[in-house]
N, CA, C and O atoms as a GROMACS GRO file, in nm:
protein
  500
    1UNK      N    1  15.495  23.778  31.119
    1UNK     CA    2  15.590  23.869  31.059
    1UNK      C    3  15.733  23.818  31.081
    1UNK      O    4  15.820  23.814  30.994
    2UNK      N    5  15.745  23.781  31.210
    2UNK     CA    6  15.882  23.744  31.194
    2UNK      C    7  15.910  23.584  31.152
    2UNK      O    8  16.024  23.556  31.115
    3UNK      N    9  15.825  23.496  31.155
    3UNK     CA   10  15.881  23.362  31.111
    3UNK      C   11  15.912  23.413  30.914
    3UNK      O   12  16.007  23.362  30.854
    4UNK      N   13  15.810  23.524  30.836
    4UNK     CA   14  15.842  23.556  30.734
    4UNK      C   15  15.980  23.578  30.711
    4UNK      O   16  16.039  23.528  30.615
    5UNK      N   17  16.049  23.672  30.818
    5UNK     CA   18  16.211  23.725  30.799
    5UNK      C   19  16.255  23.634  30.824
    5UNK      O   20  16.351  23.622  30.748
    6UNK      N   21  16.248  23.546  30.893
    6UNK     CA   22  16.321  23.396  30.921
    6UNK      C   23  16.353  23.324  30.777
    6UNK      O   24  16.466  23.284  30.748
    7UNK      N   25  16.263  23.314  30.707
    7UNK     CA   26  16.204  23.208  30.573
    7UNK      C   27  16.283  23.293  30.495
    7UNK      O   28  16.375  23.233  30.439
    8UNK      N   29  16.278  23.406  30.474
    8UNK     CA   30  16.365  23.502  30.396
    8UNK      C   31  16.497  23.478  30.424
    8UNK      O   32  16.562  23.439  30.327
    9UNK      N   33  16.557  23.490  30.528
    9UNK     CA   34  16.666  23.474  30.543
    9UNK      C   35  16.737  23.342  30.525
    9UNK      O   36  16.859  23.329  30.527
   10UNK      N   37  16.662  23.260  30.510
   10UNK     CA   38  16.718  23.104  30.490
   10UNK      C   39  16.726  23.092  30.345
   10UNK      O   40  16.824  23.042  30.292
   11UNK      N   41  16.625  23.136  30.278
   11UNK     CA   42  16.607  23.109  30.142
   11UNK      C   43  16.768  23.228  30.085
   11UNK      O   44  16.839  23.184  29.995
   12UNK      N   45  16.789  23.314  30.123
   12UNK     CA   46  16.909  23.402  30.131
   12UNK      C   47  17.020  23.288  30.119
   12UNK      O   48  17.085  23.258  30.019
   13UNK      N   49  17.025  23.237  30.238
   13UNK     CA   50  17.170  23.185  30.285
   13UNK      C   51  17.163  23.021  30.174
   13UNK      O   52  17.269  22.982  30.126
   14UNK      N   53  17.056  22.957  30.151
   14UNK     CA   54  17.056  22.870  30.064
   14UNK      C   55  17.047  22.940  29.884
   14UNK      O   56  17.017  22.876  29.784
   15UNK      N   57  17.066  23.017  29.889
   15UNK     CA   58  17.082  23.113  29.750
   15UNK      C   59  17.259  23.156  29.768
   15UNK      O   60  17.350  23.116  29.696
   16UNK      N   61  17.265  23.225  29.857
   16UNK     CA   62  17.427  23.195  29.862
   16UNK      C   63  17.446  23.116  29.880
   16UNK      O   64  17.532  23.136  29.966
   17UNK      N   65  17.437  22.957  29.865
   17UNK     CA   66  17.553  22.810  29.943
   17UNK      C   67  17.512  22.782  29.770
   17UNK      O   68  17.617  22.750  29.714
   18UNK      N   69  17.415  22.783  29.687
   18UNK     CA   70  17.422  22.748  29.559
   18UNK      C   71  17.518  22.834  29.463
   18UNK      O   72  17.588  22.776  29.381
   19UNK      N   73  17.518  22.989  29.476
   19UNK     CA   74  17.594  23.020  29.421
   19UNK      C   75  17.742  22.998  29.423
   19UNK      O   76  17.806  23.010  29.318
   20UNK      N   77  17.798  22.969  29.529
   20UNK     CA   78  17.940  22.950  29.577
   20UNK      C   79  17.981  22.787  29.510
   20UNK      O   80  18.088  22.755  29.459
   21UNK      N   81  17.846  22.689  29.530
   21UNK     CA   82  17.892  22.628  29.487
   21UNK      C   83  17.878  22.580  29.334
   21UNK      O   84  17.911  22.478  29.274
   22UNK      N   85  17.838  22.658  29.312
   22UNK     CA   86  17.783  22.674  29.099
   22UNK      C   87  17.926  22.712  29.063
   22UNK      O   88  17.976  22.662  28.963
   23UNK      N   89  18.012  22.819  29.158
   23UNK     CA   90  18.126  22.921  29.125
   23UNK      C   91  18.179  22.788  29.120
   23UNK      O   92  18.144  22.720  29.024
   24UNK      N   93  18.254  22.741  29.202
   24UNK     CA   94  18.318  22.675  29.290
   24UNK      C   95  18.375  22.548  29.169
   24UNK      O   96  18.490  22.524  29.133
   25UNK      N   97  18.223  22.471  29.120
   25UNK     CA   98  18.200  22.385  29.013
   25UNK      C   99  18.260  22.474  28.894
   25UNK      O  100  18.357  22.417  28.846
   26UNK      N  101  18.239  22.563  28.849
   26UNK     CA  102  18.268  22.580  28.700
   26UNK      C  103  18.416  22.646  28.706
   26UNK      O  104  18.483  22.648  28.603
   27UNK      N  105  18.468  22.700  28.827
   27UNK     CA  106  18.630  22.812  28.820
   27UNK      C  107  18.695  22.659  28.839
   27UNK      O  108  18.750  22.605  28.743
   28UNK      N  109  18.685  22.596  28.964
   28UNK     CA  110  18.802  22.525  28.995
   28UNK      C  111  18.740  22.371  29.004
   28UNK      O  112  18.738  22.330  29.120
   29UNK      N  113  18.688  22.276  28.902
   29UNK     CA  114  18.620  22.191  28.881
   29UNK      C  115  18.691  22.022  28.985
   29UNK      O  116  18.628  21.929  29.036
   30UNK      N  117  18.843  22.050  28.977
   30UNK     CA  118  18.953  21.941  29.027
   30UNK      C  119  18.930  21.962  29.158
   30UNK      O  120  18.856  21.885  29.220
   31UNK      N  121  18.983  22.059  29.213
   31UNK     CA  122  18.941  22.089  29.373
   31UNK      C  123  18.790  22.067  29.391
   31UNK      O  124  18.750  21.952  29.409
   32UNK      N  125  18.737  22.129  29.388
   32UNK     CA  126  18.592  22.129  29.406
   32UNK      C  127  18.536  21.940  29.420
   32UNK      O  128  18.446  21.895  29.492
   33UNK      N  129  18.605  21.882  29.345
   33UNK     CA  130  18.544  21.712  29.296
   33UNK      C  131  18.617  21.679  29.429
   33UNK      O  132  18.541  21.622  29.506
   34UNK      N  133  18.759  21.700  29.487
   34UNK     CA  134  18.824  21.622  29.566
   34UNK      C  135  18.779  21.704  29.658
   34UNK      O  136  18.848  21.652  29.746
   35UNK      N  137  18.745  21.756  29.694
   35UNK     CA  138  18.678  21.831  29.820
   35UNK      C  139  18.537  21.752  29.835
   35UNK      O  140  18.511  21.699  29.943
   36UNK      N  141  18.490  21.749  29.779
   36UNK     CA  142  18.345  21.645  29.766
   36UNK      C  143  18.372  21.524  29.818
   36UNK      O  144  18.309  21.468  29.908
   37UNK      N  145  18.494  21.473  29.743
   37UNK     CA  146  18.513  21.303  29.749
   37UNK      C  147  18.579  21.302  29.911
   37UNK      O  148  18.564  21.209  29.991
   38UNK      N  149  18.634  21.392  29.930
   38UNK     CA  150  18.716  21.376  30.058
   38UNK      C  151  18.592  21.385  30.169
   38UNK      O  152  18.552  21.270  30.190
   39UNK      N  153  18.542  21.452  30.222
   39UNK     CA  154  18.406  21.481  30.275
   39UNK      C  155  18.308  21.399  30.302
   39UNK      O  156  18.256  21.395  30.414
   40UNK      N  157  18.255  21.287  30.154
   40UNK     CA  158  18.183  21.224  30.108
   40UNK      C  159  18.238  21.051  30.230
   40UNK      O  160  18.183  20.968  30.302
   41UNK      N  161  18.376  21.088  30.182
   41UNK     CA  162  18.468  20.979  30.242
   41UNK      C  163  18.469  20.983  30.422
   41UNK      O  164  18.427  20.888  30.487
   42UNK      N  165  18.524  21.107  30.483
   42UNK     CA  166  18.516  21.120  30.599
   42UNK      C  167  18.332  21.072  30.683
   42UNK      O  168  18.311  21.013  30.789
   43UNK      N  169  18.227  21.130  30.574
   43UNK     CA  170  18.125  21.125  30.673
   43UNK      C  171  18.088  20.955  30.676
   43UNK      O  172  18.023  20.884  30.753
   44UNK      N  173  18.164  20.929  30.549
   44UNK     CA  174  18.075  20.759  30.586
   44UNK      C  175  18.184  20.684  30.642
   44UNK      O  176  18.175  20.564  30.620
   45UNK      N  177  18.267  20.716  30.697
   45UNK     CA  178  18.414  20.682  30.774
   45UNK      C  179  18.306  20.723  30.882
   45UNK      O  180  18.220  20.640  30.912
   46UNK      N  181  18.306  20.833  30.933
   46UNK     CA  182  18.225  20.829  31.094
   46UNK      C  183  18.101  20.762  31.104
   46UNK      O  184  18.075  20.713  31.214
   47UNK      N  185  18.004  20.746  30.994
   47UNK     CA  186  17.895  20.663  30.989
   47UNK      C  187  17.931  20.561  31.065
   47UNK      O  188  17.908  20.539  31.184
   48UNK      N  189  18.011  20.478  30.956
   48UNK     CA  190  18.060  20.333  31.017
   48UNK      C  191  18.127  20.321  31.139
   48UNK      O  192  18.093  20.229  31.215
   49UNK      N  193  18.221  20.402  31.172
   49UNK     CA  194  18.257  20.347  31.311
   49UNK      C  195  18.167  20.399  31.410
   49UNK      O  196  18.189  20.382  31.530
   50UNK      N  197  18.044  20.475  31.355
   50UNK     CA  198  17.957  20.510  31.548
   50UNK      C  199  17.887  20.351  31.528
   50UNK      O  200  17.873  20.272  31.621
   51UNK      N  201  17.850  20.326  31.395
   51UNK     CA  202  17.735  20.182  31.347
   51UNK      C  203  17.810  20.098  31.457
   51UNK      O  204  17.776  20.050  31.565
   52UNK      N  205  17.907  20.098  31.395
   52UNK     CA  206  18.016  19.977  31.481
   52UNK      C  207  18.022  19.932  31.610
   52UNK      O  208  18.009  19.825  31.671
   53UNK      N  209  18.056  20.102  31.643
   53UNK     CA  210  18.063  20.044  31.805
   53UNK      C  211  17.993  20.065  31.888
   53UNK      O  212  18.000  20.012  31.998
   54UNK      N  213  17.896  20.162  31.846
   54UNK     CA  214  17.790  20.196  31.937
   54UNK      C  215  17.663  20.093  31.884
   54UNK      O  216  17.654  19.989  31.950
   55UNK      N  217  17.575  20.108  31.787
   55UNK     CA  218  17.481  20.079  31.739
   55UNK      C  219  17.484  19.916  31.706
   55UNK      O  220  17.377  19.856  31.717
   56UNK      N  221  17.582  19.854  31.674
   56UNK     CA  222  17.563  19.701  31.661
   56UNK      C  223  17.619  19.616  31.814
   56UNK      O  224  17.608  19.494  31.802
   57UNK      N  225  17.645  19.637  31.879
   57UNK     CA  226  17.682  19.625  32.042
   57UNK      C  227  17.564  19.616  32.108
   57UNK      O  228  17.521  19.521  32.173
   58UNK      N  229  17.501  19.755  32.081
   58UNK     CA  230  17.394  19.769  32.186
   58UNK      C  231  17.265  19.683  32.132
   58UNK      O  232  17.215  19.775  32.068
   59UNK      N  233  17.188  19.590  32.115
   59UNK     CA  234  17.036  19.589  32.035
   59UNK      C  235  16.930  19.674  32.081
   59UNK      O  236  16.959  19.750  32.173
   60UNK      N  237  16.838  19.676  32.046
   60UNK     CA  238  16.759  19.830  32.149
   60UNK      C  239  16.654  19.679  32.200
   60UNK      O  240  16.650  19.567  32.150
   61UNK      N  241  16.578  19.735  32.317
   61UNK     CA  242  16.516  19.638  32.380
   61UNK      C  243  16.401  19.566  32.347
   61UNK      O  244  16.335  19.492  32.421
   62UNK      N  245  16.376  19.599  32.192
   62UNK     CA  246  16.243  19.483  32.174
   62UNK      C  247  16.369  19.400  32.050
   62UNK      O  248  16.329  19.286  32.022
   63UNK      N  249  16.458  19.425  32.002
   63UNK     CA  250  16.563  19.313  31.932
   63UNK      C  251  16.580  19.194  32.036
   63UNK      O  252  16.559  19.073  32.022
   64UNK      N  253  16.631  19.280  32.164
   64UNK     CA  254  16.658  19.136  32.246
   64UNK      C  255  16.562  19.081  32.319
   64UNK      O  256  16.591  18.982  32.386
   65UNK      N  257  16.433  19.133  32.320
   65UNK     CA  258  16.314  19.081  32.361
   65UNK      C  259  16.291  18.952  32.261
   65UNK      O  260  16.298  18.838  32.307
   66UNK      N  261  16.269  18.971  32.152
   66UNK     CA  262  16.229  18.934  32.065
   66UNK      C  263  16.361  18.790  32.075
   66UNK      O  264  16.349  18.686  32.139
   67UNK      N  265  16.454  18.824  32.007
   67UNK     CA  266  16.589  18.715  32.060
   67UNK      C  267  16.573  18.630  32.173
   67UNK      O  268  16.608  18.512  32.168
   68UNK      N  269  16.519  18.686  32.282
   68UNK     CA  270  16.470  18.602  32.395
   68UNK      C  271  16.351  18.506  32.345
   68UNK      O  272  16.357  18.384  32.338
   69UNK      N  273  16.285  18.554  32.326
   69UNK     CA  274  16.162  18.450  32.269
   69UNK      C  275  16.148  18.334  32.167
   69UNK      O  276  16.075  18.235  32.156
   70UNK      N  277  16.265  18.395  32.089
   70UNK     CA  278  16.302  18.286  31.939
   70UNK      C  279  16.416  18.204  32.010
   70UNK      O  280  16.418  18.086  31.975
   71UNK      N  281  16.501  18.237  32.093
   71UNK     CA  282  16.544  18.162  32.175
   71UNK      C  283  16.496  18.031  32.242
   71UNK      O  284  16.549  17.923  32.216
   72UNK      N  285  16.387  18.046  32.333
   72UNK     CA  286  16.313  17.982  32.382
   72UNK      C  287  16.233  17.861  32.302
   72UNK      O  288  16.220  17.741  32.328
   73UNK      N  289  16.179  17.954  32.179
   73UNK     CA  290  16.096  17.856  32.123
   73UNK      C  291  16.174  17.758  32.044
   73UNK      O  292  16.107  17.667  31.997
   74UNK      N  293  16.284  17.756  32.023
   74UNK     CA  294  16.407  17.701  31.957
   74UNK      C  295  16.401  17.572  32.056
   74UNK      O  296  16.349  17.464  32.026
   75UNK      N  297  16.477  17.611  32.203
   75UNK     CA  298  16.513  17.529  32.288
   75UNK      C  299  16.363  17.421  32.273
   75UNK      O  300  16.379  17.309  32.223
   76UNK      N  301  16.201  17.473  32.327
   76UNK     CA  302  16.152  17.414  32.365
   76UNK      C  303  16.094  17.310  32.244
   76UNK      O  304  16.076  17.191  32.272
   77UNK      N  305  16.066  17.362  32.106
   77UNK     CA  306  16.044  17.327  32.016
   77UNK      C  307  16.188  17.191  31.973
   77UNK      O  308  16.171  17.091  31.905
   78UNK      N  309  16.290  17.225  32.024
   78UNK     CA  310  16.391  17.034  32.003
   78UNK      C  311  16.354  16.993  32.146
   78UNK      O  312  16.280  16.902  32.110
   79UNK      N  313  16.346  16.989  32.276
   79UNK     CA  314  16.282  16.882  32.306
   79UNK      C  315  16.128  16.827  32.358
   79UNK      O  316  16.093  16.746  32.444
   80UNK      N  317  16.059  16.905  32.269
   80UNK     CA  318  15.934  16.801  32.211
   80UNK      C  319  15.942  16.737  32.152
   80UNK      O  320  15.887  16.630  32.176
   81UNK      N  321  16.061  16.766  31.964
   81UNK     CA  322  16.046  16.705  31.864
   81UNK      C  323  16.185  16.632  31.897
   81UNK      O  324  16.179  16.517  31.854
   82UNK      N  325  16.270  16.650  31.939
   82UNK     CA  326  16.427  16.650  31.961
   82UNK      C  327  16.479  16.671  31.801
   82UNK      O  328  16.402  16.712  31.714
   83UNK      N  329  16.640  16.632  31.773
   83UNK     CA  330  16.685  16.662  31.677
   83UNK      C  331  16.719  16.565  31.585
   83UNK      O  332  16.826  16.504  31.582
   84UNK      N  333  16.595  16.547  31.487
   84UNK     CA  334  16.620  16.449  31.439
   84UNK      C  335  16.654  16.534  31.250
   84UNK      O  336  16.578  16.621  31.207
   85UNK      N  337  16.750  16.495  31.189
   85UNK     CA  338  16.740  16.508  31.026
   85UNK      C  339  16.723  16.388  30.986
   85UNK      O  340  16.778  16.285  31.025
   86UNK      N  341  16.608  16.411  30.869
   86UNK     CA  342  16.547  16.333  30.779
   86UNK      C  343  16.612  16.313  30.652
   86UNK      O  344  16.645  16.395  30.566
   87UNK      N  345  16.623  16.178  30.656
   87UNK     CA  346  16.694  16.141  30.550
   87UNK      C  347  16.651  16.052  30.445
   87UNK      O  348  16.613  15.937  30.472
   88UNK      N  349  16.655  16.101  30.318
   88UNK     CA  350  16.559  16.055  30.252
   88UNK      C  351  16.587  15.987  30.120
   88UNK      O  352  16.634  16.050  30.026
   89UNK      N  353  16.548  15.810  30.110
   89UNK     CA  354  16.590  15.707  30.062
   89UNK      C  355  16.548  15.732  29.923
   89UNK      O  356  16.469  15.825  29.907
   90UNK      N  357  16.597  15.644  29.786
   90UNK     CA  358  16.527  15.702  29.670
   90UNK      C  359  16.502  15.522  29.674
   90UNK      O  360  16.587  15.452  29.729
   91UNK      N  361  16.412  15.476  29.627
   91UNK     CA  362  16.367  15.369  29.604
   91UNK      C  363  16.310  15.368  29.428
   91UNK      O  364  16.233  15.455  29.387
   92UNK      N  365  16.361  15.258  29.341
   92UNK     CA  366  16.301  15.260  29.227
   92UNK      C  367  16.182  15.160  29.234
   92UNK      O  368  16.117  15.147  29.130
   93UNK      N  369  16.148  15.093  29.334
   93UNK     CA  370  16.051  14.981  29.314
   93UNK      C  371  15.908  15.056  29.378
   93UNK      O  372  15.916  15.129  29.476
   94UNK      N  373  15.812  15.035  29.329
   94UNK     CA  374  15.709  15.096  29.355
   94UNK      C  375  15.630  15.037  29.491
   94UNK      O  376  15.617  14.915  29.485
   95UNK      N  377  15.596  15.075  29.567
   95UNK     CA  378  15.526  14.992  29.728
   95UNK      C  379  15.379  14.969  29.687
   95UNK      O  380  15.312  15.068  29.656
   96UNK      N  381  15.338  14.876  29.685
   96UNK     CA  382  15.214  14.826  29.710
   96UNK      C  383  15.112  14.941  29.773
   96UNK      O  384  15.110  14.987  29.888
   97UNK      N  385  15.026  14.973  29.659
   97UNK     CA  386  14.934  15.072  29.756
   97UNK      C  387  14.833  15.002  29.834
   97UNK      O  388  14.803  14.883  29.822
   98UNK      N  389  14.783  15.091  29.918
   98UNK     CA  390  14.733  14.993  30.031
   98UNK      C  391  14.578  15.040  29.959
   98UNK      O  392  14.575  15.135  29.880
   99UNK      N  393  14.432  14.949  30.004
   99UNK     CA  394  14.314  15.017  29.959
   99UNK      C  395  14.276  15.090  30.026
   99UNK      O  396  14.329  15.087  30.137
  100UNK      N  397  14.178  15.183  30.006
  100UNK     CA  398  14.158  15.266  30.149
  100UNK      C  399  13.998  15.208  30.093
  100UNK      O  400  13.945  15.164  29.991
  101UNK      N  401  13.967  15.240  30.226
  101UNK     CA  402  13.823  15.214  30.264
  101UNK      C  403  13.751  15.344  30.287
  101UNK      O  404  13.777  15.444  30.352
  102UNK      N  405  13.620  15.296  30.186
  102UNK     CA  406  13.589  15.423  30.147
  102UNK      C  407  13.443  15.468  30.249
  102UNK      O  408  13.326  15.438  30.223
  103UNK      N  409  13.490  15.541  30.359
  103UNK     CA  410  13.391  15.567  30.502
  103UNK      C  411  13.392  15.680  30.456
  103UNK      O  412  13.481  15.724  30.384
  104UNK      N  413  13.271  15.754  30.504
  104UNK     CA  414  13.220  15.906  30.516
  104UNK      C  415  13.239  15.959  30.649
  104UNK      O  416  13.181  15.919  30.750
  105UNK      N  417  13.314  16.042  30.643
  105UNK     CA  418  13.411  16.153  30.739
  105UNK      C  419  13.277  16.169  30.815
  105UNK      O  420  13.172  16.208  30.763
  106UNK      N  421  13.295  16.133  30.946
  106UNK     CA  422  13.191  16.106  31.092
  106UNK      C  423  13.139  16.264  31.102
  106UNK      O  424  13.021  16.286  31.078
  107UNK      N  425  13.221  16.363  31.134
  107UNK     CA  426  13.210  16.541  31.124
  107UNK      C  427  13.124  16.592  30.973
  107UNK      O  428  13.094  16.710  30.952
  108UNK      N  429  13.100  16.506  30.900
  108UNK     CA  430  13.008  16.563  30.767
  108UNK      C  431  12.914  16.498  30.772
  108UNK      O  432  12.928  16.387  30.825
  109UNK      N  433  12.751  16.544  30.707
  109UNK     CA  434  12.683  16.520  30.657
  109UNK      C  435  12.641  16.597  30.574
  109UNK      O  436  12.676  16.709  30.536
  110UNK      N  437  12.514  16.484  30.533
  110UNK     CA  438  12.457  16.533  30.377
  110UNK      C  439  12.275  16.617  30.408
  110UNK      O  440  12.188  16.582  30.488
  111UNK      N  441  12.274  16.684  30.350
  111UNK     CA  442  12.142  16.755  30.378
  111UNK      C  443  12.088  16.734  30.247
  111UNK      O  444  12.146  16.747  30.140
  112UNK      N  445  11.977  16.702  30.267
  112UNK     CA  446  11.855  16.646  30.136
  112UNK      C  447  11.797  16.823  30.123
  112UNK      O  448  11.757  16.905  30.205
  113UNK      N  449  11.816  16.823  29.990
  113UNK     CA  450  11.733  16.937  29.956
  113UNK      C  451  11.644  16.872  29.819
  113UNK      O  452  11.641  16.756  29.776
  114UNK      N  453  11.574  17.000  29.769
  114UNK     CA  454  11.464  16.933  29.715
  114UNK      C  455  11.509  17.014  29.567
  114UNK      O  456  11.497  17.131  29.530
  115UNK      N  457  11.572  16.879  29.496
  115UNK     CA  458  11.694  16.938  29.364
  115UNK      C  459  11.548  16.951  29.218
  115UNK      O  460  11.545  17.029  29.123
  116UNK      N  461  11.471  16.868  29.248
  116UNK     CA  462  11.323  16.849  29.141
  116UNK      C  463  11.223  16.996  29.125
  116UNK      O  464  11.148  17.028  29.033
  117UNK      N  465  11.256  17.067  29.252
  117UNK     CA  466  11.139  17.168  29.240
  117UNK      C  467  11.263  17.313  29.210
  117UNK      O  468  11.311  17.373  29.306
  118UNK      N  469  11.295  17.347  29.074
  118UNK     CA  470  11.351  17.444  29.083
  118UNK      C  471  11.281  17.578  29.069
  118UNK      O  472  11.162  17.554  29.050
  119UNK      N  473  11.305  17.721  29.072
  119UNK     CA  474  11.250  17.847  29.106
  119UNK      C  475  11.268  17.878  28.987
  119UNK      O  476  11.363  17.835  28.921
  120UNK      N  477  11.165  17.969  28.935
  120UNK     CA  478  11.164  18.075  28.795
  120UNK      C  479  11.181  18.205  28.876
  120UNK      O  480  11.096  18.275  28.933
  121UNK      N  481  11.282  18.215  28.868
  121UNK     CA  482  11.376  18.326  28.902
  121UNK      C  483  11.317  18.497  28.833
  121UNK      O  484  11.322  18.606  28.888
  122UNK      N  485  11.265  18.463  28.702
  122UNK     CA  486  11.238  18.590  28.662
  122UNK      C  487  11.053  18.610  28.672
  122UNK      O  488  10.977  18.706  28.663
  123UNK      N  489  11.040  18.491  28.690
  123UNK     CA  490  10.857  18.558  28.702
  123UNK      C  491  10.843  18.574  28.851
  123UNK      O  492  10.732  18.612  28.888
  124UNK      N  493  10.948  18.548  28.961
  124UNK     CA  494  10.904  18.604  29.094
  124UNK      C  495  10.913  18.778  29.112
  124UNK      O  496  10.859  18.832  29.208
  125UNK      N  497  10.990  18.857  29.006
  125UNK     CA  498  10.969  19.002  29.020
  125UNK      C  499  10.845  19.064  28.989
  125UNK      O  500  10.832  19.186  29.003
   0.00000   0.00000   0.00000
């Protein structure tokens, strides 16, 4: 019963904030726009300076977790490889291809199946 009078009463007070501002829009259309724009202006004026100084300062702790780690793998990843840039020649003369020799990859083989005896597929039902 009472969260009902609650719901009532909101739907009230958002029935008056539309009418005032329906009035508001059609009597005094100039005010009403610069009252908007001014407002509109102030809240993203405070947006930005909490962003600013609070929120881009601080990182929350899995940003700089994370920063720590890409860090690391940065450092350790140049000296394994160190820092080398590749620089890359244009040559118009074509290089001698080399032959390759044609060996069967040691990790594969071939399995003999029996390709002569095929299945009648529809007289086994």
């Amino acid at each position: 019963m009472r969260s009902k009078a609650v719901s009532i009463f909101v739907y009230l007070i958002i029935a008056f904030a539309a009418f005032g501002l329906f009035s508001q829009l059609f009597g005094n259309t100039v005010a009403f726009l610069s009252r908007l724009f001014i407002s509109v202006f102030i809240g993203a004026a405070i947006f930005g300076l909490i962003y600013f100084f609070l929120m881009r300062r601080q990182p929350s702790g899995r940003q700089t977790d994370n920063m720590k780690k890409y860090k690391q793998a940065v450092k350790q990843s140049k000296s394994k490889y160190g820092h080398h840039k590749a620089v890359k020649t244009v040559s118009h003369q074509k290089s001698p291809q080399k032959k390759r020799n044609p060996k069967r990859a040691s990790h594969l083989r071939v399995i003999d199946g029996s390709k002569a005896k095929k299945k009648n597929r529809a007289s086994s039902l």
